[in-house]
C-alpha positions in Angstrom: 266.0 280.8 86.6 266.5 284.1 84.4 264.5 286.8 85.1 262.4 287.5 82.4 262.0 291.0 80.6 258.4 289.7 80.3 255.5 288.1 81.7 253.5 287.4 78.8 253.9 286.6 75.1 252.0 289.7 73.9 254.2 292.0 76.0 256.8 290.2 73.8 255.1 291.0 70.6 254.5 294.6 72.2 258.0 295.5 72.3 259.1 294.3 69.2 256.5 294.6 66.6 258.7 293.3 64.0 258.0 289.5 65.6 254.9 290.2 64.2 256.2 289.7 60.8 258.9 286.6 62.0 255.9 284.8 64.1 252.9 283.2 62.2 251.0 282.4 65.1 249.2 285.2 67.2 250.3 286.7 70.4 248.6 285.2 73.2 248.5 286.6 76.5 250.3 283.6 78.2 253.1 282.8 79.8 256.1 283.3 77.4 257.7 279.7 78.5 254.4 278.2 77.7 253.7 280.0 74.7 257.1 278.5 73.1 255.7 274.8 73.9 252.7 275.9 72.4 254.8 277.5 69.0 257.3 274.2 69.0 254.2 272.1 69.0 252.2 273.9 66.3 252.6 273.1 62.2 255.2 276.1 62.2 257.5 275.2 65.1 260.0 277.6 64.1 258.5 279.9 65.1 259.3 278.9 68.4 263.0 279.7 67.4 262.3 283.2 66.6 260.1 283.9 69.8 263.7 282.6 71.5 265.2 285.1 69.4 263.3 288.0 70.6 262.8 286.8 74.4 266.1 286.1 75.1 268.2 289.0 75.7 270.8 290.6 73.2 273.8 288.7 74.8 272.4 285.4 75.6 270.3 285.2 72.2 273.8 285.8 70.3 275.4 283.1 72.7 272.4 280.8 71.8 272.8 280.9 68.5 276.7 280.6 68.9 276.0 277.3 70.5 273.4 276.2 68.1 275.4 276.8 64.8 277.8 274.4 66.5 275.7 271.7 67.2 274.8 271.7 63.4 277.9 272.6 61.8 280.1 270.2 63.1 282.7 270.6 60.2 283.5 274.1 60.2 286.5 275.5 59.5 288.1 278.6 57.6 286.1 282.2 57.3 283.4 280.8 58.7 285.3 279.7 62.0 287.2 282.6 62.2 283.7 285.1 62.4 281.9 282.7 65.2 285.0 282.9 67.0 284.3 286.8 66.8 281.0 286.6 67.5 282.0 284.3 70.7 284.3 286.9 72.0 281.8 289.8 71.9 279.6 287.3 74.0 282.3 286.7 76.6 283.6 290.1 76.7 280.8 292.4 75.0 282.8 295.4 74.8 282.7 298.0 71.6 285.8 297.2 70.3 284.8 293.3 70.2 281.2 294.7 68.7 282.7 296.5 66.1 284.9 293.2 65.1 281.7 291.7 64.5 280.5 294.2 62.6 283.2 294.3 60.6 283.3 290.8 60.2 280.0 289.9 59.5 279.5 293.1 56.8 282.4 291.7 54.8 281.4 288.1 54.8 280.9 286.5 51.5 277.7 285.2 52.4 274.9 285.4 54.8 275.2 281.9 56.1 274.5 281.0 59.9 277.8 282.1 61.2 277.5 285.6 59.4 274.3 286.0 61.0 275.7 285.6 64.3 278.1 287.9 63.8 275.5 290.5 62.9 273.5 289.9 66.3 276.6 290.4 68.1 277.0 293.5 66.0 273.4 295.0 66.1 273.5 294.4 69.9 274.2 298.4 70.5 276.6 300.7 69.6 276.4 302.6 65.8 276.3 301.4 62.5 278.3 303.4 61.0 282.2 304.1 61.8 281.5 307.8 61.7 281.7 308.8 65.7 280.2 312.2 65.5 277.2 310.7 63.4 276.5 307.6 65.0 273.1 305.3 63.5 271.8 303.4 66.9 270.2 299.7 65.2 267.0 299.1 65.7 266.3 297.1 69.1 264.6 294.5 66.9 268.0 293.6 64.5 269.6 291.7 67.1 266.6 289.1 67.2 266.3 288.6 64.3 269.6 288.5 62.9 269.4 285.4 65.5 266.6 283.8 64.5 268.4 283.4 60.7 271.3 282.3 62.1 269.6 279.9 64.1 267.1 278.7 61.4 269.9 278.6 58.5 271.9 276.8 60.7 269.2 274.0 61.2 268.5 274.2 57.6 271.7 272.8 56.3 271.2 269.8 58.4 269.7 266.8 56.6 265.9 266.9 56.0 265.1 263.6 58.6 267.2 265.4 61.2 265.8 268.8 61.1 262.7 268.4 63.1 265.1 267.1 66.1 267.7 270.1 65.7 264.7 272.4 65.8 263.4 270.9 68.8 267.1 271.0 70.3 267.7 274.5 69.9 264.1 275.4 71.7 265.3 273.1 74.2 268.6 274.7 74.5 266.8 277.6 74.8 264.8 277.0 77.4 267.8 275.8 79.4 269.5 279.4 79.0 266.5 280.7 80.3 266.0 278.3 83.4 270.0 277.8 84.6 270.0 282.0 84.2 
């Protein structure tokens, strides 16, 4: 089972305020595992998606959220191919040059679909923002989550309305799975 960076769901909300914001439902001083069963049960059970996003660390939430855009976009093909394949590489081999490429990549995309998402988290992971080295712009430890928590809920949003409750429930699950086999 992964380690977790915490051992409650407030510490959670403690180090990235922001969640505040992406999470309706309080911060309760519980077991983060739990407190995802709690969100997926609850009338807004995507949160539960972005609690993922911001529980999971920067690596695993991109490759997360990698796997979930292909479990819902089954079709792909083209530009948007092409910048999950970049984020994918950053995630196996999460070195600058592969960050940058994601950056890059997901700045220039035409839209901010799922896949452009992900290649955003990959980018935000670390590193600068800008290409200027002797000015670099660190991103803010919260971008990565929640550039992963659109892609994740964009992703699920394109799938047909019946379906959407089980996709939800399958990327929490997937989620959960990262976190145990880690």
């Amino acid at each position: 089972m992964m380690r977790l960076r915490f051992s409650s769901a407030q510490q959670v909300f403690e180090a990235f305020p922001t969640a505040l914001d992406d999470i309706e439902q309080a911060p309760a001083d519980i077991d983060p595992l739990l407190f995802i069963r709690q969100l997926l049960d609850s009338v807004t059970p995507e949160d539960a998606v972005g609690f993922c996003a911001y529980l999971l660390p920067k690596r695993e939430a991109v490759w997360w959220a990698c796997q979930c855009i292909r479990a819902t976009m089954t079709d792909m093909a083209g530009a948007d191919a092409e910048l999950l394949d970049i984020a994918e590489t950053w995630v196996s081999r999460p070195e600058e040059e592969n960050r940058v490429a994601a950056l890059d990549a997901g700045m220039q995309a035409s839209d901010r679909g799922p896949v452009a998402w992900a290649a955003l988290a990959a980018a935000w992971s670390g590193g600068s923002l800008t290409a200027e080295p002797t000015q670099p712009v660190a991103p803010a430890p919260f971008l990565t989550a929640q550039a992963v928590r659109a892609a994740v809920l964009t992703s699920i949003a394109m799938v047909r309305r019946p379906e959407r409750k089980e996709c939800l429930t399958a990327a929490v699950e997937a989620a959960l799975k990262l976190i145990e086999k880690s």
